[in-house]
N, CA, C and O atoms as a GROMACS GRO file, in nm:
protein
  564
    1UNK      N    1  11.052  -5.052   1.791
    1UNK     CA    2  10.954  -5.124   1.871
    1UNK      C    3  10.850  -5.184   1.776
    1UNK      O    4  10.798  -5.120   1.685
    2UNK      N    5  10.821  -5.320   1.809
    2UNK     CA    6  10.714  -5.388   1.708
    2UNK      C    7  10.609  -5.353   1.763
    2UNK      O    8  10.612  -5.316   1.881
    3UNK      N    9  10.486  -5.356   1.686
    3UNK     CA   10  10.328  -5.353   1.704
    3UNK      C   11  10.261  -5.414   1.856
    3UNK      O   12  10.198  -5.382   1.957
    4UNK      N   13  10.335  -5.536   1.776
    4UNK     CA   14  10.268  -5.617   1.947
    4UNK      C   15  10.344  -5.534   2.052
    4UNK      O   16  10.273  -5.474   2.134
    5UNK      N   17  10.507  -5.519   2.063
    5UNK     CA   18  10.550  -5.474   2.184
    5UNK      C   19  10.482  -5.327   2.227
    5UNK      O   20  10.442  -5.316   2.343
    6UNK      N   21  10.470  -5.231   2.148
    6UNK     CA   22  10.366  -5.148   2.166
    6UNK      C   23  10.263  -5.177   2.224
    6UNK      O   24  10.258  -5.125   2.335
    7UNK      N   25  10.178  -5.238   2.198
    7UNK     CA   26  10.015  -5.289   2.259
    7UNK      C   27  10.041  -5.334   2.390
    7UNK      O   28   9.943  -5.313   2.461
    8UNK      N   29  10.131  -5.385   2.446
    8UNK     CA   30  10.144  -5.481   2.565
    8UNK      C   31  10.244  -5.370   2.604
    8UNK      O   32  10.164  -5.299   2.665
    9UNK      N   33  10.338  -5.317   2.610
    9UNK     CA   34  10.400  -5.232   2.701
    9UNK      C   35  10.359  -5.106   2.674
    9UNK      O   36  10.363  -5.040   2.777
   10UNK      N   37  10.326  -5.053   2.594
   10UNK     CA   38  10.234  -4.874   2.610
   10UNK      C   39  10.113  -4.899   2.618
   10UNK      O   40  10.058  -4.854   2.719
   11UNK      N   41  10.066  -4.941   2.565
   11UNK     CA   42   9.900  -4.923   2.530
   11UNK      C   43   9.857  -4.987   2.636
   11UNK      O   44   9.801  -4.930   2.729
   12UNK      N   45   9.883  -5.134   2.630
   12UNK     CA   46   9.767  -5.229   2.680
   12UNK      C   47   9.810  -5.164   2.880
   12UNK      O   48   9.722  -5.168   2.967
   13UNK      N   49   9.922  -5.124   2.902
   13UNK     CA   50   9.996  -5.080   3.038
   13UNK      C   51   9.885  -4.951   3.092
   13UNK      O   52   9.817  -4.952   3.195
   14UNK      N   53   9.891  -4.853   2.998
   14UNK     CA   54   9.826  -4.754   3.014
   14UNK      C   55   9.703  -4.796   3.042
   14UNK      O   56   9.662  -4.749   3.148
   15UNK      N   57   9.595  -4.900   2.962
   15UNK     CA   58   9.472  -4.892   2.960
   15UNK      C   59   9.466  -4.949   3.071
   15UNK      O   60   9.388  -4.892   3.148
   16UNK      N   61   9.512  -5.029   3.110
   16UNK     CA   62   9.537  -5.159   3.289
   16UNK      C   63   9.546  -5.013   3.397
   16UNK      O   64   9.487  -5.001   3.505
   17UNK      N   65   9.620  -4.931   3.343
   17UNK     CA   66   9.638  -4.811   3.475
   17UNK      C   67   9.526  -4.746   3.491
   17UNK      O   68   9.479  -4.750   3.604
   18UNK      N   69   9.452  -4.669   3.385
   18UNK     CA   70   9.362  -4.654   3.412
   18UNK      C   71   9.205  -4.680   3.460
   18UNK      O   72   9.116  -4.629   3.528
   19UNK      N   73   9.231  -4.778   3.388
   19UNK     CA   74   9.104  -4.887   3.485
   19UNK      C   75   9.121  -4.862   3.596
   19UNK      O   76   9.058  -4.783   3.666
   20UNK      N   77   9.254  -4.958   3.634
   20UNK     CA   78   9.273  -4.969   3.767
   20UNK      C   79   9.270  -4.777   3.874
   20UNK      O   80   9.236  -4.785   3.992
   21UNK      N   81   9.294  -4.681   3.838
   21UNK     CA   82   9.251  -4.561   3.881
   21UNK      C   83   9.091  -4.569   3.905
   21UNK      O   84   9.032  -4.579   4.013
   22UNK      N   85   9.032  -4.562   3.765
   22UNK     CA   86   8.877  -4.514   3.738
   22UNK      C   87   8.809  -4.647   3.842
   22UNK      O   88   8.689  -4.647   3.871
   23UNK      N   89   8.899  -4.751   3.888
   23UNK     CA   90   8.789  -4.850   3.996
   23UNK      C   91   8.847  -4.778   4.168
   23UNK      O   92   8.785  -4.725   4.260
   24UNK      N   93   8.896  -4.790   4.161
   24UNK     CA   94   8.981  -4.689   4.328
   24UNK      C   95   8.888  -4.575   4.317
   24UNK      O   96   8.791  -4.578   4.392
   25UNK      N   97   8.902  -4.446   4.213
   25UNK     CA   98   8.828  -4.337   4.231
   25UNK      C   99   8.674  -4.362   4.256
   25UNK      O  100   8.595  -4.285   4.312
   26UNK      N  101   8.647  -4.492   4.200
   26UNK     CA  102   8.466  -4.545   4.165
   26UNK      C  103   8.450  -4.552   4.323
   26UNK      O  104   8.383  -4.480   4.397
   27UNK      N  105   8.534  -4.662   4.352
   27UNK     CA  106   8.489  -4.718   4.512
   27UNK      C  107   8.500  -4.571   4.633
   27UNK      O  108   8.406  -4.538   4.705
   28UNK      N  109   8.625  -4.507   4.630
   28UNK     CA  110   8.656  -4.400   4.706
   28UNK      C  111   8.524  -4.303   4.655
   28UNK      O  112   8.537  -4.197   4.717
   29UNK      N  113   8.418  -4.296   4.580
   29UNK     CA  114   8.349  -4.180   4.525
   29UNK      C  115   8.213  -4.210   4.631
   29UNK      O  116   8.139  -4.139   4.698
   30UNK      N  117   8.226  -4.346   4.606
   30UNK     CA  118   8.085  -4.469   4.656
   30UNK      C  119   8.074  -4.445   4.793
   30UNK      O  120   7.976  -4.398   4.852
   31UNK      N  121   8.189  -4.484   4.842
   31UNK     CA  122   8.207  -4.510   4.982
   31UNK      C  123   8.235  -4.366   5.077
   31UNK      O  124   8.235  -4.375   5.199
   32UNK      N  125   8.254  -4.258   5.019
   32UNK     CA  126   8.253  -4.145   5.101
   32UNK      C  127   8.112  -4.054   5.080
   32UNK      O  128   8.075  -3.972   5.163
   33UNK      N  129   8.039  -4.084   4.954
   33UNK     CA  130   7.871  -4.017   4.952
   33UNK      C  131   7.820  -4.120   5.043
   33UNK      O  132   7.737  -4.085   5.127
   34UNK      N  133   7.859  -4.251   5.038
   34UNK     CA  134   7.747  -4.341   5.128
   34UNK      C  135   7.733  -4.309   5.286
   34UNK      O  136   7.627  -4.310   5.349
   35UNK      N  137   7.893  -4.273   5.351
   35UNK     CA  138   7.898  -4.222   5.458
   35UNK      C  139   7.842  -4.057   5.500
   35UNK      O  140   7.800  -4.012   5.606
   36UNK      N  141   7.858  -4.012   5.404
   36UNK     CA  142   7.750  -3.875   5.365
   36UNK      C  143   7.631  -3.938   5.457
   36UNK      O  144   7.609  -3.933   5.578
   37UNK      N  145   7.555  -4.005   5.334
   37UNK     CA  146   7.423  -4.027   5.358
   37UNK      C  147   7.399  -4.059   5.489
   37UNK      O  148   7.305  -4.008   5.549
   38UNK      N  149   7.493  -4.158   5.553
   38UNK     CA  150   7.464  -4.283   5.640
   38UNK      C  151   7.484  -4.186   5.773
   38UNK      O  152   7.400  -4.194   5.863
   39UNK      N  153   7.586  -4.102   5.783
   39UNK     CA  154   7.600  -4.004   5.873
   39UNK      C  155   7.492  -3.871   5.924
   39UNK      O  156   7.454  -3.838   6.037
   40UNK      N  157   7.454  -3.798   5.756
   40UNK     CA  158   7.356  -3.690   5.742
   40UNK      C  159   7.212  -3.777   5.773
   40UNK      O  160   7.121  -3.698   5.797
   41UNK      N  161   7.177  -3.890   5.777
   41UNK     CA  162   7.044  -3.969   5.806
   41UNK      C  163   7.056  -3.996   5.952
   41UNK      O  164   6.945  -4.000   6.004
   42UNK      N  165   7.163  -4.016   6.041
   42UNK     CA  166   7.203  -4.041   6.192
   42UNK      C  167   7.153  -3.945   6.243
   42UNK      O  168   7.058  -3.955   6.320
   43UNK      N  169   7.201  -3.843   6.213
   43UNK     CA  170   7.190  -3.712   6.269
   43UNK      C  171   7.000  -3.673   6.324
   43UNK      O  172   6.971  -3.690   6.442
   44UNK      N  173   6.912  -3.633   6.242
   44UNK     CA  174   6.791  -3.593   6.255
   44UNK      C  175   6.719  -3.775   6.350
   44UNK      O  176   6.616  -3.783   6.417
   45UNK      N  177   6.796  -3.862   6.326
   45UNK     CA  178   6.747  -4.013   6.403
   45UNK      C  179   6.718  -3.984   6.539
   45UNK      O  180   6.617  -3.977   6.609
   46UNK      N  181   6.902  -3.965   6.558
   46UNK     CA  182   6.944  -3.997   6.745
   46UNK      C  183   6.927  -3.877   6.807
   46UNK      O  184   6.908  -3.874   6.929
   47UNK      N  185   6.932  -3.753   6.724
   47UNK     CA  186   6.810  -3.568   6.779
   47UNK      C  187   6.665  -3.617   6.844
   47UNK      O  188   6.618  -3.560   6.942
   48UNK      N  189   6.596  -3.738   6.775
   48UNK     CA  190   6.455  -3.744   6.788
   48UNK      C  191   6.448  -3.908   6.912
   48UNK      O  192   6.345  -3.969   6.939
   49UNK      N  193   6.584  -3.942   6.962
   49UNK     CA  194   6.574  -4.044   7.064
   49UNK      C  195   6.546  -3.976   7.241
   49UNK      O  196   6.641  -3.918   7.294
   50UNK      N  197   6.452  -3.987   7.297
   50UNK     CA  198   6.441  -3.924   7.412
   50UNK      C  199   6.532  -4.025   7.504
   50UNK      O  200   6.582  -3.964   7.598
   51UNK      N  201   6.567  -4.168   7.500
   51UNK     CA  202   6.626  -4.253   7.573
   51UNK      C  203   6.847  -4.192   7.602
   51UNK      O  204   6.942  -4.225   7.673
   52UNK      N  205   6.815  -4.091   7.485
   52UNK     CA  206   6.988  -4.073   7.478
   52UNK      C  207   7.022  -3.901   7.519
   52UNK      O  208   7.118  -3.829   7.490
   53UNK      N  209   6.903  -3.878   7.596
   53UNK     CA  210   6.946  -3.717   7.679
   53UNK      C  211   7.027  -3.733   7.767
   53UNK      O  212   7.006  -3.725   7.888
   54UNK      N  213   7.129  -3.756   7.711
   54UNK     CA  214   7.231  -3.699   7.823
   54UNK      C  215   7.322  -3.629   7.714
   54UNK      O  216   7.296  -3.591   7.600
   55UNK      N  217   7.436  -3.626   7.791
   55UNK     CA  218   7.591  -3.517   7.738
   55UNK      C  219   7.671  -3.635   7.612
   55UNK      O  220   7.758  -3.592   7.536
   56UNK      N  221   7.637  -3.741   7.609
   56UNK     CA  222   7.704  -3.834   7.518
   56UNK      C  223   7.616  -3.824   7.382
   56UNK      O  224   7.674  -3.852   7.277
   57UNK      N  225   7.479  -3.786   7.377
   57UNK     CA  226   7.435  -3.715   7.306
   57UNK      C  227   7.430  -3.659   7.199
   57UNK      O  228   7.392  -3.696   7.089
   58UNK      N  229   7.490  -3.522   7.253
   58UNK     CA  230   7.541  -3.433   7.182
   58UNK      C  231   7.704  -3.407   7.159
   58UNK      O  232   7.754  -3.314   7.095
   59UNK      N  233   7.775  -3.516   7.227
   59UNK     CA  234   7.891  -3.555   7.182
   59UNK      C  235   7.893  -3.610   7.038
   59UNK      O  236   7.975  -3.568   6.956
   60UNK      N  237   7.796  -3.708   7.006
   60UNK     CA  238   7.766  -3.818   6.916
   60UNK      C  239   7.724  -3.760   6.778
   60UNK      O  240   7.772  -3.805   6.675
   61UNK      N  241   7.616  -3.640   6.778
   61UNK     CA  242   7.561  -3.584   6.699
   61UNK      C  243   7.700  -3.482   6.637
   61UNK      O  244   7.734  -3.461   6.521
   62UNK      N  245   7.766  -3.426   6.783
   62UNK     CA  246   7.897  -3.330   6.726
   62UNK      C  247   7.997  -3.395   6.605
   62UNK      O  248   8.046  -3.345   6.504
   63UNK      N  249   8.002  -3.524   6.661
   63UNK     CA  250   8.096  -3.584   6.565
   63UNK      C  251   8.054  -3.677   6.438
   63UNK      O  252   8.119  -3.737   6.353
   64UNK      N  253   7.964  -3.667   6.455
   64UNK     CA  254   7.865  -3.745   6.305
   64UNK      C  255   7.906  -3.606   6.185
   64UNK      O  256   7.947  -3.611   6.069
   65UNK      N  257   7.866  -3.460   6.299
   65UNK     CA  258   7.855  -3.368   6.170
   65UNK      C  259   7.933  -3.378   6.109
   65UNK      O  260   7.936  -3.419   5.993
   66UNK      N  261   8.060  -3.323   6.214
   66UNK     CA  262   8.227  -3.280   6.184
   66UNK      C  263   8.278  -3.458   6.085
   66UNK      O  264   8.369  -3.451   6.002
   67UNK      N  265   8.234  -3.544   6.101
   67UNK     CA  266   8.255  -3.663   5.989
   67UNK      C  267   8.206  -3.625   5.879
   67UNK      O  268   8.270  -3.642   5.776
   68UNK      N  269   8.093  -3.572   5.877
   68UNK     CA  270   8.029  -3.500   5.738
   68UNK      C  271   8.106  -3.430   5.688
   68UNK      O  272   8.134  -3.460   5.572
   69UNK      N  273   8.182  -3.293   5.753
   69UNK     CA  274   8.194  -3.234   5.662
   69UNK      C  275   8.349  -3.267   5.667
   69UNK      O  276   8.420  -3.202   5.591
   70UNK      N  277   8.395  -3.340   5.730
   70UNK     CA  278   8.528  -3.423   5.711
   70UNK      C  279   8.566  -3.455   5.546
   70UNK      O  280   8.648  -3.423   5.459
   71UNK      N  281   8.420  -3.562   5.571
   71UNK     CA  282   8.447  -3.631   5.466
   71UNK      C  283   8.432  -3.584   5.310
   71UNK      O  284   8.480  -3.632   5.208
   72UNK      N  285   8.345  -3.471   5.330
   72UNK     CA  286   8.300  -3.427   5.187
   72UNK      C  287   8.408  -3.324   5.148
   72UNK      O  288   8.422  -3.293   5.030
   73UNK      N  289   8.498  -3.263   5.260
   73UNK     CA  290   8.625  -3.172   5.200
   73UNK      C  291   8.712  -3.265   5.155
   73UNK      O  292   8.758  -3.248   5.042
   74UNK      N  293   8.741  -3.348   5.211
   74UNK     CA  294   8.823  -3.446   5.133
   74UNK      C  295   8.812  -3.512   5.044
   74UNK      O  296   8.913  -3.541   4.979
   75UNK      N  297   8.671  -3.565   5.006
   75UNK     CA  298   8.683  -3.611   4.848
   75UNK      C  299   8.643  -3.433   4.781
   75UNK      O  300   8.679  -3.418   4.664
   76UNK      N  301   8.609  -3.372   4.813
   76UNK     CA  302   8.656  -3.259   4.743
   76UNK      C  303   8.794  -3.210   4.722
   76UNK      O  304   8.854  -3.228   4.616
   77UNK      N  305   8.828  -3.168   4.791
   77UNK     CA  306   8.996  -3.170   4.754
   77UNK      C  307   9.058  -3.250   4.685
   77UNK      O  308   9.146  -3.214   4.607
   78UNK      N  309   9.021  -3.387   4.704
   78UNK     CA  310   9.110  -3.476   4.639
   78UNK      C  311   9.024  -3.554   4.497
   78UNK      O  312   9.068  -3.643   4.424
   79UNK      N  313   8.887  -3.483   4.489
   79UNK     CA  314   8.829  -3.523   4.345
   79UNK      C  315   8.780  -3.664   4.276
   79UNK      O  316   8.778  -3.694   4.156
   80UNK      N  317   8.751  -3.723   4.368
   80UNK     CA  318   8.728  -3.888   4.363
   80UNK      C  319   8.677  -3.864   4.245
   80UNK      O  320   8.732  -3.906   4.144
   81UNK      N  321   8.522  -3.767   4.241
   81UNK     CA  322   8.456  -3.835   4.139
   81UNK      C  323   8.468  -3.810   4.001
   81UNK      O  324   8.407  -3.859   3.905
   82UNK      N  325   8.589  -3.696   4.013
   82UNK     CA  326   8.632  -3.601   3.866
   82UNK      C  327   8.721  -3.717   3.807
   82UNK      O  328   8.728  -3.760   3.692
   83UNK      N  329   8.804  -3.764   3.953
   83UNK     CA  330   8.908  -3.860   3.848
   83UNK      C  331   8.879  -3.996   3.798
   83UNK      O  332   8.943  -4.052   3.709
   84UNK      N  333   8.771  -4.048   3.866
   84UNK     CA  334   8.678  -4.163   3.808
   84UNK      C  335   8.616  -4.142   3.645
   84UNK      O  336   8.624  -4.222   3.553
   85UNK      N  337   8.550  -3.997   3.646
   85UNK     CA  338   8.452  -4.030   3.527
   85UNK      C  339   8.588  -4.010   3.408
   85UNK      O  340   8.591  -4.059   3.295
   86UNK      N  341   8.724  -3.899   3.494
   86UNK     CA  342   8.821  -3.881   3.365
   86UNK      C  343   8.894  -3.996   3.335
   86UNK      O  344   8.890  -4.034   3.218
   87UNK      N  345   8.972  -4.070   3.430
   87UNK     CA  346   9.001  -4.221   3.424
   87UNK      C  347   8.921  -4.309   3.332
   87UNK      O  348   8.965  -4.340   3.221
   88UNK      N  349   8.805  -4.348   3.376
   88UNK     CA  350   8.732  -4.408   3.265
   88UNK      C  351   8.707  -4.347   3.140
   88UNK      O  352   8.683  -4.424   3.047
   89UNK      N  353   8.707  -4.214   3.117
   89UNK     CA  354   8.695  -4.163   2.982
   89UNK      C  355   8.771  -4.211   2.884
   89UNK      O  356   8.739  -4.270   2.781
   90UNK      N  357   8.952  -4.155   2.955
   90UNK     CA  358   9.064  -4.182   2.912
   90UNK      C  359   9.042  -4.360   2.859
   90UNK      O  360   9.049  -4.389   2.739
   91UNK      N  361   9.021  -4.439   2.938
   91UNK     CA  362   9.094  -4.570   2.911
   91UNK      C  363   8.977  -4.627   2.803
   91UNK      O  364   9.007  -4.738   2.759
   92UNK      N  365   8.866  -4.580   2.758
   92UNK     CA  366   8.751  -4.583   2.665
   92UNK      C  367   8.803  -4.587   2.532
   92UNK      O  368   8.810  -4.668   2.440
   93UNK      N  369   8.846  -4.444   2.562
   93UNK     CA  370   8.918  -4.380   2.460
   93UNK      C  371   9.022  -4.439   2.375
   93UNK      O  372   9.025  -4.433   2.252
   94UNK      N  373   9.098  -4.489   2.443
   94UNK     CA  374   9.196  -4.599   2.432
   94UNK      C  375   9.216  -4.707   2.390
   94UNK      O  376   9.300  -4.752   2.312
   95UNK      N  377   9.089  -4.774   2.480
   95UNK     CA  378   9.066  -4.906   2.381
   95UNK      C  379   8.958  -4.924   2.255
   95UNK      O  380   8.928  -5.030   2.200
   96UNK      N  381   8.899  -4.771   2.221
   96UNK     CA  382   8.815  -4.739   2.126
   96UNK      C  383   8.982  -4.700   2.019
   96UNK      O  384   8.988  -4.753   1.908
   97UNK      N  385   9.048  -4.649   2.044
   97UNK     CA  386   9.188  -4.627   1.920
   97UNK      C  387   9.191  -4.800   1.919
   97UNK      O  388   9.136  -4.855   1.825
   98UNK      N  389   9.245  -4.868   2.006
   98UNK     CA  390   9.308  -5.001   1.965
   98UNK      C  391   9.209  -5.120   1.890
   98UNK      O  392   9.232  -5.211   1.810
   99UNK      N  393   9.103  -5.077   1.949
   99UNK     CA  394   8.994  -5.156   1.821
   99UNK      C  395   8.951  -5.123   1.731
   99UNK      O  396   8.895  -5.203   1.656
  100UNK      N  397   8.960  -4.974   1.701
  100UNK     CA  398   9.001  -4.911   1.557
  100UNK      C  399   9.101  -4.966   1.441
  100UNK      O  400   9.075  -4.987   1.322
  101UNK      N  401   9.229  -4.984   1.516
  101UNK     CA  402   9.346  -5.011   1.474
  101UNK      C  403   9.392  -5.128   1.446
  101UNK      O  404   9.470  -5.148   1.353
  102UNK      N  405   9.334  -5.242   1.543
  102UNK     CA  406   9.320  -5.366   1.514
  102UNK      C  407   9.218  -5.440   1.446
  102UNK      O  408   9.249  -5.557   1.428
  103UNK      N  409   9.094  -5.401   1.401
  103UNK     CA  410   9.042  -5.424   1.329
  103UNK      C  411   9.001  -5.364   1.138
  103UNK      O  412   8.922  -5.400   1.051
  104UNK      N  413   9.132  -5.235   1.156
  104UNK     CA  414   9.162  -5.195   1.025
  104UNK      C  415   9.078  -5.080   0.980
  104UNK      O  416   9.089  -5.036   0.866
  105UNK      N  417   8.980  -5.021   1.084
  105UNK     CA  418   8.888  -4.950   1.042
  105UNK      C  419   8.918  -4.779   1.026
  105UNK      O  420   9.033  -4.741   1.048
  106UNK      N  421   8.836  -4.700   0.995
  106UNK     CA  422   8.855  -4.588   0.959
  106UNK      C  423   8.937  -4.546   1.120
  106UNK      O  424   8.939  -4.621   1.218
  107UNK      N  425   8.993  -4.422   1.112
  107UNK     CA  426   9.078  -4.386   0.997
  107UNK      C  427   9.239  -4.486   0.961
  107UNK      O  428   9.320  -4.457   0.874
  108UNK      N  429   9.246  -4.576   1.033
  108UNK     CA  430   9.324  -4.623   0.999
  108UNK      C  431   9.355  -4.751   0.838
  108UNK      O  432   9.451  -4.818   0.800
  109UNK      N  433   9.243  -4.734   0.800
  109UNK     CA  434   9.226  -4.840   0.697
  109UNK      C  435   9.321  -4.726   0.539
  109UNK      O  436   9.400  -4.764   0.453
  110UNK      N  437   9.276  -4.626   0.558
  110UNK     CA  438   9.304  -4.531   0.434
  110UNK      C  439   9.442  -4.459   0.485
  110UNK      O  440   9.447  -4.337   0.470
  111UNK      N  441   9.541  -4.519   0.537
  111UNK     CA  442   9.679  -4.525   0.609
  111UNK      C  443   9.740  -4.625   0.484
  111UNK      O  444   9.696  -4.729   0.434
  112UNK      N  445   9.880  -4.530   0.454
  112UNK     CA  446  10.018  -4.596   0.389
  112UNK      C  447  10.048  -4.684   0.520
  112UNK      O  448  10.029  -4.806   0.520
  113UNK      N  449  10.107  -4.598   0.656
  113UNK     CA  450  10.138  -4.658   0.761
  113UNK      C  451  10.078  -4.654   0.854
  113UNK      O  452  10.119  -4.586   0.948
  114UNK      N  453   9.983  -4.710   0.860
  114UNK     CA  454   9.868  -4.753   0.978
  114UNK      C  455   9.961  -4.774   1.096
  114UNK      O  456   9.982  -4.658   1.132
  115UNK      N  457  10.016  -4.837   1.162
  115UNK     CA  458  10.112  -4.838   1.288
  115UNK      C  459  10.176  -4.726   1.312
  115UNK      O  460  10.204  -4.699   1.428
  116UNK      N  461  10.208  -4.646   1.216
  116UNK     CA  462  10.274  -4.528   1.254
  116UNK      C  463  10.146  -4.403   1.292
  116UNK      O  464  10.157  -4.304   1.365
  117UNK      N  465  10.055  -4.438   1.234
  117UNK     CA  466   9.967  -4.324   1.240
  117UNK      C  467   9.845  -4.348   1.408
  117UNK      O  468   9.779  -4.268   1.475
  118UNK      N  469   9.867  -4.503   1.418
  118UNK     CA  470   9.865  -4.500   1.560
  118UNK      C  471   9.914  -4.470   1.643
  118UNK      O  472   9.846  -4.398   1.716
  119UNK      N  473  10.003  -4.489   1.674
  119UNK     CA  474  10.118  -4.434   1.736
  119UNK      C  475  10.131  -4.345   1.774
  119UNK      O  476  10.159  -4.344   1.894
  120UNK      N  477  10.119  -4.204   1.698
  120UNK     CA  478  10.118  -4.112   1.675
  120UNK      C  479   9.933  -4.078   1.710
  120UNK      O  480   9.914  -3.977   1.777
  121UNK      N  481   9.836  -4.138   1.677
  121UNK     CA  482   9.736  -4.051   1.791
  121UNK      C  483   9.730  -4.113   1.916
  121UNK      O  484   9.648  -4.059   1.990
  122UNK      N  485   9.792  -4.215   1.969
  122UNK     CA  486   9.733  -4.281   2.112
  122UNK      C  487   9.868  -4.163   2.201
  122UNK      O  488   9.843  -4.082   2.290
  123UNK      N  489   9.988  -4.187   2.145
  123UNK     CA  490  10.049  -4.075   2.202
  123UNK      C  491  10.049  -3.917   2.261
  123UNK      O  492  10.087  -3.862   2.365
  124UNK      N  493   9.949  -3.852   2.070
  124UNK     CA  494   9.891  -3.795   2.148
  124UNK      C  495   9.760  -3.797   2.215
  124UNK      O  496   9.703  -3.688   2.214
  125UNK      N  497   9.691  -3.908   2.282
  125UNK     CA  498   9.553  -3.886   2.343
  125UNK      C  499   9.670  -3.888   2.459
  125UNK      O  500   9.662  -3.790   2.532
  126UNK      N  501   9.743  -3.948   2.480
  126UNK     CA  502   9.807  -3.946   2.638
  126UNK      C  503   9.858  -3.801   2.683
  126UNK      O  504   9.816  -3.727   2.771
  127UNK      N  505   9.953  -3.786   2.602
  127UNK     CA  506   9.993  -3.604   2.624
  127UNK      C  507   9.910  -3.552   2.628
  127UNK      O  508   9.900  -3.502   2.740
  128UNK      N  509   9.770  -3.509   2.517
  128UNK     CA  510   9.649  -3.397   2.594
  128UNK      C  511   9.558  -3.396   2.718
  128UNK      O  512   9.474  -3.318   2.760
  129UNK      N  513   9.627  -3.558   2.776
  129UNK     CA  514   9.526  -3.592   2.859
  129UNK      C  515   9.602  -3.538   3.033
  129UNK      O  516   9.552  -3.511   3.142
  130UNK      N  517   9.753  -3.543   2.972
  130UNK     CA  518   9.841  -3.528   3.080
  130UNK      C  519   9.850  -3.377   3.110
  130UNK      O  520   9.901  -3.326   3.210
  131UNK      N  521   9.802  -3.325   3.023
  131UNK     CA  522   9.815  -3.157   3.006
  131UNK      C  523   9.701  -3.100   3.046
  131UNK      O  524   9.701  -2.983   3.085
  132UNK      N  525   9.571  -3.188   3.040
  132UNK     CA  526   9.461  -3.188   3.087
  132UNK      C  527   9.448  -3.193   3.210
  132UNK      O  528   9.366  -3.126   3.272
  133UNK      N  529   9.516  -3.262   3.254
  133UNK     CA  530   9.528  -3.292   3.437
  133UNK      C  531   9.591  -3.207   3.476
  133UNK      O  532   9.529  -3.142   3.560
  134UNK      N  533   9.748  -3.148   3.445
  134UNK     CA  534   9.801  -3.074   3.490
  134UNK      C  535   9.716  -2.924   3.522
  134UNK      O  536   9.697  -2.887   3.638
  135UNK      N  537   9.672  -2.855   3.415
  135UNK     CA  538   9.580  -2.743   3.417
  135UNK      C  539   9.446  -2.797   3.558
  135UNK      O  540   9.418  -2.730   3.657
  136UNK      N  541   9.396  -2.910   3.528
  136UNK     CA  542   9.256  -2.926   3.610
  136UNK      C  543   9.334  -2.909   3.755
  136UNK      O  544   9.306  -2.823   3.839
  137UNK      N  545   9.413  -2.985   3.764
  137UNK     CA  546   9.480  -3.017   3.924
  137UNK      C  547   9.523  -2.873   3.970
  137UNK      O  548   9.479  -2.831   4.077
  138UNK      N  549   9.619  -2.784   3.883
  138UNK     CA  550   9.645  -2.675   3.914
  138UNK      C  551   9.566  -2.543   3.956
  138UNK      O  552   9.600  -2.443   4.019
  139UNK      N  553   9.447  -2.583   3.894
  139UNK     CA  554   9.370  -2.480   3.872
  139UNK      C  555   9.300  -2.434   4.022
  139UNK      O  556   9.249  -2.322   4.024
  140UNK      N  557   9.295  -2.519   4.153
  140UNK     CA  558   9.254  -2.482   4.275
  140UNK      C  559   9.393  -2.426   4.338
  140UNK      O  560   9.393  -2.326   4.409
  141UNK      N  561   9.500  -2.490   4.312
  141UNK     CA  562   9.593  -2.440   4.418
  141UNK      C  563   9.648  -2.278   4.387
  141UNK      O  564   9.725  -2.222   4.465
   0.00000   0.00000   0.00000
């Protein structure tokens, strides 16, 4: 495999994936604290409306909560905001090796085989990162 085909089918693939993760986890992180807020601020509002005593009420307030805590087990369980800041770490990381590497700089400058010795760490940033997840993900169930 040549240099370029490397960069554009491993590298540059990987760094596109992760972006594209670390912006899904960003928005899914955004958009379920905002409903937090927007829900947990309803609540103490439509308690303090004397125009809405009736039984629809406390229907309204029941299900604002149960949305609350809907929503916050589920991006808990499912970790929006762990896999955002790790997503973006990862793909940092990544394109901090490839502008290392493409611009010749340490440690790759004091390299016999600079391409090989890339190679060989972006590979492994991917494997510790995959081994990283495996343990984090495992570690609740």
């Amino acid at each position: 495999m040549t240099e370029e085909e490397y960069l554009k089918t491993r590298l540059d693939d990987q760094i596109n994936w992760y972006n594209k993760k670390a912006k899904t986890n960003k928005i899914l992180t955004q958009w379920s604290k905002s409903l937090v807020i927007l829900f947990s601020a309803s609540i103490p509002l439509m308690a303090g409306f004397d125009f809405l005593n009736n039984p629809s009420k406390n229907i309204t307030l029941g299900v604002l909560g149960s949305l609350i805590s809907i929503i916050s087990g589920i991006s808990g369980i499912l970790k929006f905001q762990d896999k955002w800041t790790e997503y973006r770490n990862s793909a940092e990381i990544l394109m901090h090796e490839k502008m290392l590497f493409q611009t010749s700089s340490s440690p790759f400058d004091k390299q016999d085989q600079p391409f090989g010795f890339f190679v060989n760490r972006i590979e492994n940033i991917l494997s510790n990162e995959q081994n990283s997840w495996n343990k984090y993900i495992n570690k609740d169930t």
